[in-house]
C-alpha atoms as a printed R data frame, in Angstrom:
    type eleno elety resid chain resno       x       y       z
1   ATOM     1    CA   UNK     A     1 100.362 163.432 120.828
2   ATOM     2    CA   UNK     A     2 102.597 163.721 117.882
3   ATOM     3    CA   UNK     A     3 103.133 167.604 116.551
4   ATOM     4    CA   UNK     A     4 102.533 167.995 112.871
5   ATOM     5    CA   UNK     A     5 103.272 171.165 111.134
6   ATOM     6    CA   UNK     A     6 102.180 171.660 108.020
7   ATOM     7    CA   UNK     A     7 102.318 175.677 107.685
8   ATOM     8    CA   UNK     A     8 105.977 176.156 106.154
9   ATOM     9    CA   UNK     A     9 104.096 179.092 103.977
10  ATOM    10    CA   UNK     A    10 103.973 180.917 106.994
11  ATOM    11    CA   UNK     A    11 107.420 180.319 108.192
12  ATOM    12    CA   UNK     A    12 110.076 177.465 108.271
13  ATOM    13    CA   UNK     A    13 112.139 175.599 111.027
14  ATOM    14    CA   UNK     A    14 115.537 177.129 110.609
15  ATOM    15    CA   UNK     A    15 118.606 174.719 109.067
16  ATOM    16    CA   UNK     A    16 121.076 173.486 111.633
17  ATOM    17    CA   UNK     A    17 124.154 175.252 109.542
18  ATOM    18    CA   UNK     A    18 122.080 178.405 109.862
19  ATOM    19    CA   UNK     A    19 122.024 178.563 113.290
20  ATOM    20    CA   UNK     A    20 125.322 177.942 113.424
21  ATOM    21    CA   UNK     A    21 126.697 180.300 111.117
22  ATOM    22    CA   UNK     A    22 124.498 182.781 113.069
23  ATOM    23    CA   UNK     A    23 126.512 181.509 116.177
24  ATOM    24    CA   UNK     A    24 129.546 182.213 114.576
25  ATOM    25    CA   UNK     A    25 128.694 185.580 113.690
26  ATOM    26    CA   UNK     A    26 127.779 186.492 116.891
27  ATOM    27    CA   UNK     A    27 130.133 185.752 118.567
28  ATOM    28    CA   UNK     A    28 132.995 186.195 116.403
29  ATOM    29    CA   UNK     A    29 131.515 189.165 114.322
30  ATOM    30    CA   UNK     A    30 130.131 191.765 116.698
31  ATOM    31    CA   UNK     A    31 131.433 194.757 114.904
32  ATOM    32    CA   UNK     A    32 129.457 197.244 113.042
33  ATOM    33    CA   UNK     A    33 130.140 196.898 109.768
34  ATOM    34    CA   UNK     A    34 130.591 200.599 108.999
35  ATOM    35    CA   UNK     A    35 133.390 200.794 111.420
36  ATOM    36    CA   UNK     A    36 137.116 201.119 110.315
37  ATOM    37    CA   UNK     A    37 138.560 199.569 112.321
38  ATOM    38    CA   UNK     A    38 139.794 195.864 112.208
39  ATOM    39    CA   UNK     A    39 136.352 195.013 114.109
40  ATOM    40    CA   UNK     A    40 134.224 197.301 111.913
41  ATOM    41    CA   UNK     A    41 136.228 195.524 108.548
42  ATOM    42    CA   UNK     A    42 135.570 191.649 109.731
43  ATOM    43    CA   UNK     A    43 132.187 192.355 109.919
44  ATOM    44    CA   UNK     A    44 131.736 194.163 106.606
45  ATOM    45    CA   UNK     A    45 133.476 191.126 105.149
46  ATOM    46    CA   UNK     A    46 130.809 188.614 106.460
47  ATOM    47    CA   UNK     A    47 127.706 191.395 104.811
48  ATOM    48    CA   UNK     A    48 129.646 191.404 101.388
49  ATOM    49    CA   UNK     A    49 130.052 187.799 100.896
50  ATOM    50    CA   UNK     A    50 126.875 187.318 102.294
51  ATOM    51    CA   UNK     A    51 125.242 189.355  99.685
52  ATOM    52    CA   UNK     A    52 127.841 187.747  96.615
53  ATOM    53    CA   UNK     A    53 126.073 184.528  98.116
54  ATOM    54    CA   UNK     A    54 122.984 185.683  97.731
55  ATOM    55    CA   UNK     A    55 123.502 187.133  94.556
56  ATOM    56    CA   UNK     A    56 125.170 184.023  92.966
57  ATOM    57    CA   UNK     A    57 122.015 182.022  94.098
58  ATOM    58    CA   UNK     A    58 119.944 184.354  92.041
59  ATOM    59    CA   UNK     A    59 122.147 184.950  89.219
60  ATOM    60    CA   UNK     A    60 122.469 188.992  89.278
61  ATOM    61    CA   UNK     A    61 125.572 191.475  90.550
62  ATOM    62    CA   UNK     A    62 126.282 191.757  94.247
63  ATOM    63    CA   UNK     A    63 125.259 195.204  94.242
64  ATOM    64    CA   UNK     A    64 122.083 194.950  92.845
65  ATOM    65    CA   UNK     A    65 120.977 193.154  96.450
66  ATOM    66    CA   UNK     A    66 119.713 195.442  99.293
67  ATOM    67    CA   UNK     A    67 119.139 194.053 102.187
68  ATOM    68    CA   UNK     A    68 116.368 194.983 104.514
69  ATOM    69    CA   UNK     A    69 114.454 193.707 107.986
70  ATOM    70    CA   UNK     A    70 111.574 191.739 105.955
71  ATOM    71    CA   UNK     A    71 110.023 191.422 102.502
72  ATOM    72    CA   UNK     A    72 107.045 193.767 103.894
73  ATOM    73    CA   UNK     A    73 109.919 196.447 104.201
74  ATOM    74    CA   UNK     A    74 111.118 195.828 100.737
75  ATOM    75    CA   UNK     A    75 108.158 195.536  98.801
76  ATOM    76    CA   UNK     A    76 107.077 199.164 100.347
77  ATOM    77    CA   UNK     A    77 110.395 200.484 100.033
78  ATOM    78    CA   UNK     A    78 110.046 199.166  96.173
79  ATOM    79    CA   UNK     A    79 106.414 200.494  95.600
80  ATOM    80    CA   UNK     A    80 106.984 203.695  97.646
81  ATOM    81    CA   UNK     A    81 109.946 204.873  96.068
82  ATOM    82    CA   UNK     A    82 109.099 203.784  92.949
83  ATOM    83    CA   UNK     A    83 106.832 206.569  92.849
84  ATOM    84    CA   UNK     A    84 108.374 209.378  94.154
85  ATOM    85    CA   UNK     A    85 111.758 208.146  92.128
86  ATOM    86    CA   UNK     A    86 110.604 207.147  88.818
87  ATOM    87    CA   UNK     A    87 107.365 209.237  88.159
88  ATOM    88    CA   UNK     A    88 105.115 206.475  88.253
89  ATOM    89    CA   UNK     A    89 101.827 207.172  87.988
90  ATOM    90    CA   UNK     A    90  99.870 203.910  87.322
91  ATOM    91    CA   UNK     A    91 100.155 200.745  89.018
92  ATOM    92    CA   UNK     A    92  99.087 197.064  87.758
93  ATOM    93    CA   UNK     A    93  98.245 194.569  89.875
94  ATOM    94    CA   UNK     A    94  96.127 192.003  91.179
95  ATOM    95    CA   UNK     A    95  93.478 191.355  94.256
96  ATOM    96    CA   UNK     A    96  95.293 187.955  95.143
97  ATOM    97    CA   UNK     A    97  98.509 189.881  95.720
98  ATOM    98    CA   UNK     A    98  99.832 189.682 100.044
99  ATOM    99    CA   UNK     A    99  98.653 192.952 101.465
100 ATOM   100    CA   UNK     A   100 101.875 194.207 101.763
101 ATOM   101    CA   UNK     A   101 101.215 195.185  98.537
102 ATOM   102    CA   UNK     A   102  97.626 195.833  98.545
103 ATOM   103    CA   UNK     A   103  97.712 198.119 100.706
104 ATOM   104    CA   UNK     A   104 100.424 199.977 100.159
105 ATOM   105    CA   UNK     A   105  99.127 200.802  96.674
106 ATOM   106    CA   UNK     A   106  96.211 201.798  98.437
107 ATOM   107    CA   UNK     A   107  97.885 204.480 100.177
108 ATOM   108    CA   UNK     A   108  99.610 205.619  97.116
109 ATOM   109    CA   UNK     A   109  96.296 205.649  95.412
110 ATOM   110    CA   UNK     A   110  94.471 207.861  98.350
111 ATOM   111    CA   UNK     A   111  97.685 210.109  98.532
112 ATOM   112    CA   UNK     A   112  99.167 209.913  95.697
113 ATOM   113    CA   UNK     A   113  96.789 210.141  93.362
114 ATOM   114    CA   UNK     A   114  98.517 206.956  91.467
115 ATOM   115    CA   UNK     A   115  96.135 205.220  89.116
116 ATOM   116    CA   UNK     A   116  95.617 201.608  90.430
117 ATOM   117    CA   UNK     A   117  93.980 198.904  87.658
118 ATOM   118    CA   UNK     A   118  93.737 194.837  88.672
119 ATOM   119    CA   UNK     A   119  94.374 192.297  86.363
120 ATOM   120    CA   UNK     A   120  91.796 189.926  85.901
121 ATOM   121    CA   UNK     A   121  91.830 186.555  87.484
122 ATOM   122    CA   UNK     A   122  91.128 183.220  85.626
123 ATOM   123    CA   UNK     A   123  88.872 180.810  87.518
124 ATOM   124    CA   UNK     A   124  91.261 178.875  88.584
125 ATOM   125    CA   UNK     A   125  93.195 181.885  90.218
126 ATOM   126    CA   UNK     A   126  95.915 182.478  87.371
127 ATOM   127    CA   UNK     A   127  96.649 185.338  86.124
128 ATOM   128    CA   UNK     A   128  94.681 186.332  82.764
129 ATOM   129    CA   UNK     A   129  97.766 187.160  80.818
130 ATOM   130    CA   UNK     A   130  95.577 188.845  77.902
131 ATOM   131    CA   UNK     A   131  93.973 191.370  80.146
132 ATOM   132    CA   UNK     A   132  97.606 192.300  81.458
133 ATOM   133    CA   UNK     A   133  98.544 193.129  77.574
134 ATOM   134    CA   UNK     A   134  95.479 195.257  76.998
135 ATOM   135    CA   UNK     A   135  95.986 196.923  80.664
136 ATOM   136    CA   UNK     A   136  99.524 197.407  79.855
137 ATOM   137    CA   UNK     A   137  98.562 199.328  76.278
138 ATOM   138    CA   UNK     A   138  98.835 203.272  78.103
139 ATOM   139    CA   UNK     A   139 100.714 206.003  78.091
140 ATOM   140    CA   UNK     A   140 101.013 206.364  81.578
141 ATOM   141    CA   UNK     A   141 104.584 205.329  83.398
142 ATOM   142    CA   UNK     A   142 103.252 202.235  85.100
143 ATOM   143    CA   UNK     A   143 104.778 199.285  87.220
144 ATOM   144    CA   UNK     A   144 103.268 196.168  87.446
145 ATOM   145    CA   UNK     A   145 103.422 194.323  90.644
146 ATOM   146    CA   UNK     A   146 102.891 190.513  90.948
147 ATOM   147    CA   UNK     A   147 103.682 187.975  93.207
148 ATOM   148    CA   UNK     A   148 105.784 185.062  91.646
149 ATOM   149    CA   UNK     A   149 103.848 182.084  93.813
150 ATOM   150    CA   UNK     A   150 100.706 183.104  95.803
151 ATOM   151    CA   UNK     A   151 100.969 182.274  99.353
152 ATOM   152    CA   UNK     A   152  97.470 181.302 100.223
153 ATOM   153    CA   UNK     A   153  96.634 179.363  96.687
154 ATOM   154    CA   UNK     A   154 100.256 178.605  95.648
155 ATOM   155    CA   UNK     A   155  99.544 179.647  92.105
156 ATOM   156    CA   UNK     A   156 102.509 180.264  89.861
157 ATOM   157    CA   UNK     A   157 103.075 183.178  88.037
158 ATOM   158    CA   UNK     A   158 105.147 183.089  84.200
159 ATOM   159    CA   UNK     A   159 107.996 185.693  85.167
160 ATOM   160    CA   UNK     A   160 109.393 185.043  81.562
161 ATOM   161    CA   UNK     A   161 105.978 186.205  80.003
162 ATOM   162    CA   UNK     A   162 105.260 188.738  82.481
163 ATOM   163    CA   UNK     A   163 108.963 190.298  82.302
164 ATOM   164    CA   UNK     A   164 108.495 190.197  78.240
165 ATOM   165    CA   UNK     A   165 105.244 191.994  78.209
166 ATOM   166    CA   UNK     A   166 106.003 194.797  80.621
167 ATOM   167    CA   UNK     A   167 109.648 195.407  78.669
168 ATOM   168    CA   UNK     A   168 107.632 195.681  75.538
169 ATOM   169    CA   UNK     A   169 105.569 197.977  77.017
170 ATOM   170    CA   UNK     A   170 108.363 200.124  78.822
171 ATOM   171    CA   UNK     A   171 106.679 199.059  81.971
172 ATOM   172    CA   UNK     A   172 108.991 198.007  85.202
173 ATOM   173    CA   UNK     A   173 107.958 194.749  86.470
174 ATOM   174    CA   UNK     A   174 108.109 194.226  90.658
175 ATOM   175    CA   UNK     A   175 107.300 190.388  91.788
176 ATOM   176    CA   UNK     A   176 107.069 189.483  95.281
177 ATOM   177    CA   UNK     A   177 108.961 186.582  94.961
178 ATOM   178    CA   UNK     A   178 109.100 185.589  98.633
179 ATOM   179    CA   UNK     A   179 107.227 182.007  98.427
180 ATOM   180    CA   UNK     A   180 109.664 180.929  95.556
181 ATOM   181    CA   UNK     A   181 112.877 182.048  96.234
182 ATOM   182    CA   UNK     A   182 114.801 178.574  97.563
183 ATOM   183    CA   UNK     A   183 112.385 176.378  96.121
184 ATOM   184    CA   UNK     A   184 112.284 177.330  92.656
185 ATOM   185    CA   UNK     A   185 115.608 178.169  90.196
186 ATOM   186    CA   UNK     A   186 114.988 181.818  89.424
187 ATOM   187    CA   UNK     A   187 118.061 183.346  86.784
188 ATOM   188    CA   UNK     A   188 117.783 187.598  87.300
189 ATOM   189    CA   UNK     A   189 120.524 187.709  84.169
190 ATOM   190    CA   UNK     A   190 117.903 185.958  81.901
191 ATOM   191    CA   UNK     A   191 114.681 187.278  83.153
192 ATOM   192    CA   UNK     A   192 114.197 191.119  82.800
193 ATOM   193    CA   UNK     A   193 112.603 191.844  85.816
194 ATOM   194    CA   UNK     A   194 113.277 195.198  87.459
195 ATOM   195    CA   UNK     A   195 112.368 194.638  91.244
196 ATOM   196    CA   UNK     A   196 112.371 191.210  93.331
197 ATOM   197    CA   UNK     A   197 111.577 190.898  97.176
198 ATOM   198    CA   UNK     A   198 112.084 187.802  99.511
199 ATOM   199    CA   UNK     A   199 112.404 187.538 103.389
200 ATOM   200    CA   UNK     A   200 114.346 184.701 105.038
201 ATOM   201    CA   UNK     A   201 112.224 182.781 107.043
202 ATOM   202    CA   UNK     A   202 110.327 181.365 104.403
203 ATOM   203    CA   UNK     A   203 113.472 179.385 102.856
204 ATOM   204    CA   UNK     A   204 115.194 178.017 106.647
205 ATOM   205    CA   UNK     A   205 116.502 181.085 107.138
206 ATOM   206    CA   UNK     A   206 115.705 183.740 110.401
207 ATOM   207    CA   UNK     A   207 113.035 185.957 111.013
208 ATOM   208    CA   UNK     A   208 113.593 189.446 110.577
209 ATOM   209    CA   UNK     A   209 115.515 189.561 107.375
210 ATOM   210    CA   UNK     A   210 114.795 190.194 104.056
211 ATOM   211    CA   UNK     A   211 116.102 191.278 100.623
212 ATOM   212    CA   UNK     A   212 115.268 193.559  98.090
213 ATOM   213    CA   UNK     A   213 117.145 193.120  94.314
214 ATOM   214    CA   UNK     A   214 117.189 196.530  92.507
215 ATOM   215    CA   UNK     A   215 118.242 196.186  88.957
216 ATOM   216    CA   UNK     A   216 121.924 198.090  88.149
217 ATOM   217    CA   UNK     A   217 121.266 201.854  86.768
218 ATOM   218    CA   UNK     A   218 117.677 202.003  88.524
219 ATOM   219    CA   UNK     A   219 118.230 204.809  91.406
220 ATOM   220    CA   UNK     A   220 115.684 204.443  93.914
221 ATOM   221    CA   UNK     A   221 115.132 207.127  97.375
222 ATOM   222    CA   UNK     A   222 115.002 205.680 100.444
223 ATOM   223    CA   UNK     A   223 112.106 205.065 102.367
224 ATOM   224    CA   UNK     A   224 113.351 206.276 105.491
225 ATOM   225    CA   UNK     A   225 116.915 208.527 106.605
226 ATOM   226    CA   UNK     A   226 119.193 207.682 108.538
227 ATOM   227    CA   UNK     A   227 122.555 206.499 107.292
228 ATOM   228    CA   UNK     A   228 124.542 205.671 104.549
229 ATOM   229    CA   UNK     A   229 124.582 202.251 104.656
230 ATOM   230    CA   UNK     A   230 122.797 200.100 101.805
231 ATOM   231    CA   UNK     A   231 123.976 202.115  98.896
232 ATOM   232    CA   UNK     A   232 122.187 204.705 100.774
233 ATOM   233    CA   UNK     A   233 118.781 203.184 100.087
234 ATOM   234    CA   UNK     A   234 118.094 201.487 103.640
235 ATOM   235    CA   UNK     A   235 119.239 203.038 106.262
236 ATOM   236    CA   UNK     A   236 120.403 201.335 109.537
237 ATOM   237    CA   UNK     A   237 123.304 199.436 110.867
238 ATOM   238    CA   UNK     A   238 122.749 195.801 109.318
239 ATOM   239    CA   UNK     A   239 121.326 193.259 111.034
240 ATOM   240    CA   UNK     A   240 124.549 190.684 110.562
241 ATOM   241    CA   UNK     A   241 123.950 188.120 112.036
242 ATOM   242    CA   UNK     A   242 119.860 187.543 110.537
243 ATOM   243    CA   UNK     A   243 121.824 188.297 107.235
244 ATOM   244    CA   UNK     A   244 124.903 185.484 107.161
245 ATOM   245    CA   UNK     A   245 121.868 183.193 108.347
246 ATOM   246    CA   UNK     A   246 119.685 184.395 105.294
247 ATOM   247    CA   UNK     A   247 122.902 183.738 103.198
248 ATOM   248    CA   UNK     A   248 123.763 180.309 104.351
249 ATOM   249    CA   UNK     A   249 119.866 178.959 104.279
250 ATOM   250    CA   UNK     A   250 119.490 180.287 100.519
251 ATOM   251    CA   UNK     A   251 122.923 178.600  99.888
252 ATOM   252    CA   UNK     A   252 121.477 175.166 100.479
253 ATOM   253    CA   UNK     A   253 118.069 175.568  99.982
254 ATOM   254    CA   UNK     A   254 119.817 176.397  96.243
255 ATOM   255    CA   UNK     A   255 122.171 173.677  96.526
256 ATOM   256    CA   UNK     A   256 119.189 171.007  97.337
257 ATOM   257    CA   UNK     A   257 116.717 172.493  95.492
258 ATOM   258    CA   UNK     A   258 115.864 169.816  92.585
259 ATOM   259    CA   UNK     A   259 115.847 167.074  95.802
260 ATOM   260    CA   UNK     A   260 113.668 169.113  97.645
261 ATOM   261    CA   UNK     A   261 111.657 169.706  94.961
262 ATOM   262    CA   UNK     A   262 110.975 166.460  94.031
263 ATOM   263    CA   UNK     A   263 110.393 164.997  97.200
264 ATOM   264    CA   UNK     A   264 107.739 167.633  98.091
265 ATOM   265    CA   UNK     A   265 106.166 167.189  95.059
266 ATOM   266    CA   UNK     A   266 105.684 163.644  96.216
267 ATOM   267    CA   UNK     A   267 103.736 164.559  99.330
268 ATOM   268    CA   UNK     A   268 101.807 166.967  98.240
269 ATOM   269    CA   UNK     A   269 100.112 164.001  95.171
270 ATOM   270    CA   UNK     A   270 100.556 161.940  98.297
271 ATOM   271    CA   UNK     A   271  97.979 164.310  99.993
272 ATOM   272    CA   UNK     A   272  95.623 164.984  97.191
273 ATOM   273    CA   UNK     A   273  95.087 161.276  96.701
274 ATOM   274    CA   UNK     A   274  94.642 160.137 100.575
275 ATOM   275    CA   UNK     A   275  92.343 163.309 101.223
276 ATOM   276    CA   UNK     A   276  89.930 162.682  97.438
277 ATOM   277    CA   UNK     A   277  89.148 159.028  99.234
278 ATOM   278    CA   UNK     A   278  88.857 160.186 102.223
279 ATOM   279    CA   UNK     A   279  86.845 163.321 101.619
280 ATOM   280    CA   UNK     A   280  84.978 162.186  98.190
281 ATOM   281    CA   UNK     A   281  83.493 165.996  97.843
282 ATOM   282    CA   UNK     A   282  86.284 168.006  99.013
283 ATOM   283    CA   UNK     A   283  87.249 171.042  96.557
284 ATOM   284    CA   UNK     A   284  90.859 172.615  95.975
285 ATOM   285    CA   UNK     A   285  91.130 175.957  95.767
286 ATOM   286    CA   UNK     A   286  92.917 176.150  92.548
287 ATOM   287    CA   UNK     A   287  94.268 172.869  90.482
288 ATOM   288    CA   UNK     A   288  97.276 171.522  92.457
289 ATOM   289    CA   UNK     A   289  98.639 171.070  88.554
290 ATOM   290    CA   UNK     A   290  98.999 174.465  88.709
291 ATOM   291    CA   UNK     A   291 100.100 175.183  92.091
292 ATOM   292    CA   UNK     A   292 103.456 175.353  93.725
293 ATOM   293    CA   UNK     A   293 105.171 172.071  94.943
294 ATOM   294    CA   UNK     A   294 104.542 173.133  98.810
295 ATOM   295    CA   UNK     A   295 100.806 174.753  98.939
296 ATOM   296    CA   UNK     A   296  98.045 173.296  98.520
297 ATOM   297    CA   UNK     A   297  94.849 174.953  99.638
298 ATOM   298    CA   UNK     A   298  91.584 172.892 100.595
299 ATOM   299    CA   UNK     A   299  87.607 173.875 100.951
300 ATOM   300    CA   UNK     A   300  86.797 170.953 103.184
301 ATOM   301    CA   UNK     A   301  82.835 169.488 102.797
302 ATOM   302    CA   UNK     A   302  82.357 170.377 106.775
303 ATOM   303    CA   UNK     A   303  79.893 172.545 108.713
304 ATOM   304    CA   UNK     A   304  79.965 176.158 107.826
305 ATOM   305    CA   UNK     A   305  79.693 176.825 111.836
306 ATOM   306    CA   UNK     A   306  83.150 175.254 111.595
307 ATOM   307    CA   UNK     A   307  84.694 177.579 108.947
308 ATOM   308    CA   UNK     A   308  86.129 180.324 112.067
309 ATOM   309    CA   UNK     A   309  87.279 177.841 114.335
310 ATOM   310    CA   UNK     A   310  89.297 175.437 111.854
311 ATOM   311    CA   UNK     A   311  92.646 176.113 112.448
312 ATOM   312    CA   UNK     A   312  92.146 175.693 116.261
313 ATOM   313    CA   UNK     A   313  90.053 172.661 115.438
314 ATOM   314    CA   UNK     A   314  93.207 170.783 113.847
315 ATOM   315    CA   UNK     A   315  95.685 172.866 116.584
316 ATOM   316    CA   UNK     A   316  93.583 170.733 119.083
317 ATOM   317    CA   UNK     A   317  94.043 167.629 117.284
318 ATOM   318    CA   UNK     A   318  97.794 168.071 116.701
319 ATOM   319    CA   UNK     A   319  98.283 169.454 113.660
320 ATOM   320    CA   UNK     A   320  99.445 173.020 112.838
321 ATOM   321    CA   UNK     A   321  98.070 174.630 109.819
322 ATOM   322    CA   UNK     A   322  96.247 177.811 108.275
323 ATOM   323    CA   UNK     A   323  93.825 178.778 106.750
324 ATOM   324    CA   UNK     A   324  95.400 181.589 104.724
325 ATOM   325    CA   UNK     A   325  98.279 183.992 105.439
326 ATOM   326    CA   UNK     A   326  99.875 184.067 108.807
327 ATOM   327    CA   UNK     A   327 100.038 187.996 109.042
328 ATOM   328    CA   UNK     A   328  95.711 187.738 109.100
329 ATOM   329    CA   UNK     A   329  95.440 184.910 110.983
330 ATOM   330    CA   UNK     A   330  93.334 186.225 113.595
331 ATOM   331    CA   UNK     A   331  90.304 187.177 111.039
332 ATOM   332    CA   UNK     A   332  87.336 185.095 111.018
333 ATOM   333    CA   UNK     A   333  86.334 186.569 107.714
334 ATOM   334    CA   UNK     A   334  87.103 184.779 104.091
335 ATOM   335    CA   UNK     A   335  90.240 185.075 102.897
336 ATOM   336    CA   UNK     A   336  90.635 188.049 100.206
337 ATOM   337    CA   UNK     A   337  92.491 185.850  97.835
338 ATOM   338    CA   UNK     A   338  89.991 182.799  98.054
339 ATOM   339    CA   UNK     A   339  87.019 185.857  97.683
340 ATOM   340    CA   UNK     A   340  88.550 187.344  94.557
341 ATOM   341    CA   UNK     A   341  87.754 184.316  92.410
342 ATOM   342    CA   UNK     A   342  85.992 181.150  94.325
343 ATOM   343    CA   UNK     A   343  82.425 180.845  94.154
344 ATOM   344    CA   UNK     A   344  80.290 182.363  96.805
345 ATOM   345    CA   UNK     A   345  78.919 178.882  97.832
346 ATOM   346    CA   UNK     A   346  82.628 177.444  98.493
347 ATOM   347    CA   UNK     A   347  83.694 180.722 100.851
348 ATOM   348    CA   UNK     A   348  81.256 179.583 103.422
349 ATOM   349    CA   UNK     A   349  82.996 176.229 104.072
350 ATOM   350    CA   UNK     A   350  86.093 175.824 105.972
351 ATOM   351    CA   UNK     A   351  89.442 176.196 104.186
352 ATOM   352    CA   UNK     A   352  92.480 174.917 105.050
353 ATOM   353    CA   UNK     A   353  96.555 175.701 103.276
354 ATOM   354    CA   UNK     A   354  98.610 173.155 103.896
355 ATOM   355    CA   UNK     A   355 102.142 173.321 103.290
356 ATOM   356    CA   UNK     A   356 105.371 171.152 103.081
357 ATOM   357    CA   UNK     A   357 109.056 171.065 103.958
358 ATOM   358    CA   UNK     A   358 111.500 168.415 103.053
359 ATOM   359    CA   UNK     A   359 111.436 168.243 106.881
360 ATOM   360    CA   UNK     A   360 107.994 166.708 106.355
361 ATOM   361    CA   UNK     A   361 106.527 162.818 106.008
362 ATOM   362    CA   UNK     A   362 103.857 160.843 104.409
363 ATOM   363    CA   UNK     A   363 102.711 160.135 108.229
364 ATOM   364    CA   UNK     A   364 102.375 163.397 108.571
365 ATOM   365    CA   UNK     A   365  99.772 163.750 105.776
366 ATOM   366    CA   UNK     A   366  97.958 160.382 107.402
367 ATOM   367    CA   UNK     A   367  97.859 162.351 110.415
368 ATOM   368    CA   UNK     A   368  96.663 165.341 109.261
369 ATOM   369    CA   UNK     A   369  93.911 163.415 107.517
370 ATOM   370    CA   UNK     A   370  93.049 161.675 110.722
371 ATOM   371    CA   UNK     A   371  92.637 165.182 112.274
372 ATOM   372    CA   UNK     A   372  89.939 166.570 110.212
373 ATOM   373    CA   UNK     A   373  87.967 162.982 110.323
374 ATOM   374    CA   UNK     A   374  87.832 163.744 114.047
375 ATOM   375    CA   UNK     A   375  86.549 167.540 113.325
């Protein structure tokens, strides 16, 4: 039997040149970094022009990148210190956000008494950019935290708009950005936005690596002591390796980015044709007009009783796929970010996300749909 994966939102096959610049590094660049020795300086050569790599594929100084284990760790470290550093006291965001967020404004809401508000969702699962004005009309220091493409629904959010409304409102503007970074062009010198997260595996990089982008002049407190290293901001020796592998998968994930792009786009109509003939009253979660090149989620016309067994449904038949993220995969219950705006009805049914590489073909797709005939 032929394995098809088809859950790149959850994490991607690393690059070839990754793993071998990680090779390299290994074995040619054991030092620690914060060494002065000759060791200790070869290393901390590979971490800066890792990070003026990374920063030249975003468009933004060196030294406004922080790198950290994951985007989990960054987006806390963001949120977190945010607070205790900049007197925040009100929060914006929304109930499709990854719970990395979610919950850690929860916690700042229990103990910190910060005031949380959620924008309101269209029907389709887009932001309602009107209620984000009126929400952002206060007094209150507030940040507003969005995700820049969902990760179960692969909805898009307008940085440009976003970034405009909360400078107008002398609001800072964090985006989890980690499902678009390396798949869509994203220019930090144009777009005001204060705080960006991504983690590596989701562009063919490692697991265990992540970056956080801090805009110049905004001072931040760490989230945890330890060292100096980071600016001071995240402690720890660096994880060099993970990091030169992060570097090098951005670099051509940047490089082949309007391929990519293009050719994923292709499989993904690809799918919603084959699937709407094969599966006349099948329902997608949000328009796939609207949706990111590489998700695409589906409420399949199948047996409720078949809704909690899905993914191991199409595991059996080949095909690897999700029904929502990876870090709640074990949960039988609806997704939170299908609950917040699909209609009761629909959250009974089985769902399924399905999402692309360039590593991926249209036989892939025929399979797939194969695989849920036979469920």
């Amino acid at each position: 039997m032929k394995r098809v994966y088809l859950d790149n939102a959850s994490t991607t096959p690393l690059y070839q040149e990754v793993i071998v610049e990680m090779t390299k590094v290994l074995t040619e660049n054991y030092g620690n970094p914060s060494s002065s020795h000759l060791v200790g300086r070869e290393a901390k050569n590979v971490l800066e022009l890792s990070r003026k790599s990374i920063a030249k594929a975003i468009n933004c100084n060196a030294q406004e990148i922080i790198f950290t284990s994951c985007a989990t760790e960054a987006n806390n470290l963001i949120l977190q210190s945010a607070v205790k550093s900049l007197g925040i006291k009100r929060i914006i965001t929304s109930k499709i956000e990854h719970h990395a967020v979610l919950h850690t404004v929860e916690i700042l809401n229990l103990e910190k008494d910060i005031t949380i508000d959620y924008v309101k969702l269209n029907p389709d699962g887009t932001i309602n950019y009107g209620d984000l004005e009126q929400l952002l009309d206060t007094d209150l220091k507030t940040l507003v935290s969005l995700m820049y493409v969902n990760n179960e629904i692969g909805t898009v959010l307008n940085l440009e708009k976003v970034a405009k409304l909360c400078k107008n409102a002398n609001a800072f503007f964090h985006t989890d950005a980690v499902q678009g970074i390396g798949k869509s062009n994203i220019d930090l010198n144009e777009l005001p936005i204060d705080f960006l997260v991504a983690s590596a595996h989701k562009f063919h990089g490692p697991k265990g690596v992540g970056f956080a982008f801090i805009r110049k002049n905004i001072i931040l407190q760490p989230l945890f002591f330890g060292g100096e290293q980071e600016k001071g901001i995240r402690a720890g020796t660096e994880s060099l390796h993970n990091i030169a592998g992060m570097a090098k998968a951005l670099e051509i994930s940047v490089l082949n980015l309007e391929a990519n792009k293009n050719y994923i786009l292709e499989l993904k109509n690809y799918l919603v044709e084959q699937i709407q003939v094969a599966f006349p009253e099948i329902i997608f979660a949000s328009n796939p007009n609207l949706t990111q090149h590489n998700i695409l989620n589906i409420i399949l016309p199948l047996d409720e009783s078949k809704s909690g067994m899905i993914v191991f449904l199409m595991d059996m038949n080949g095909v690897s796929i999700s029904r929502g993220s990876a870090c709640q995969s074990g949960s039988s219950k609806p997704s939170h970010v299908l609950e917040a705006f699909v209609e009761k009805e629909h959250l009974k049914k089985p769902n399924i996300r399905v999402s692309f590489s360039q590593f991926n073909t249209k036989e892939d797709i025929d399979l797939l749909i194969e695989a849920i005939k036979k469920i």
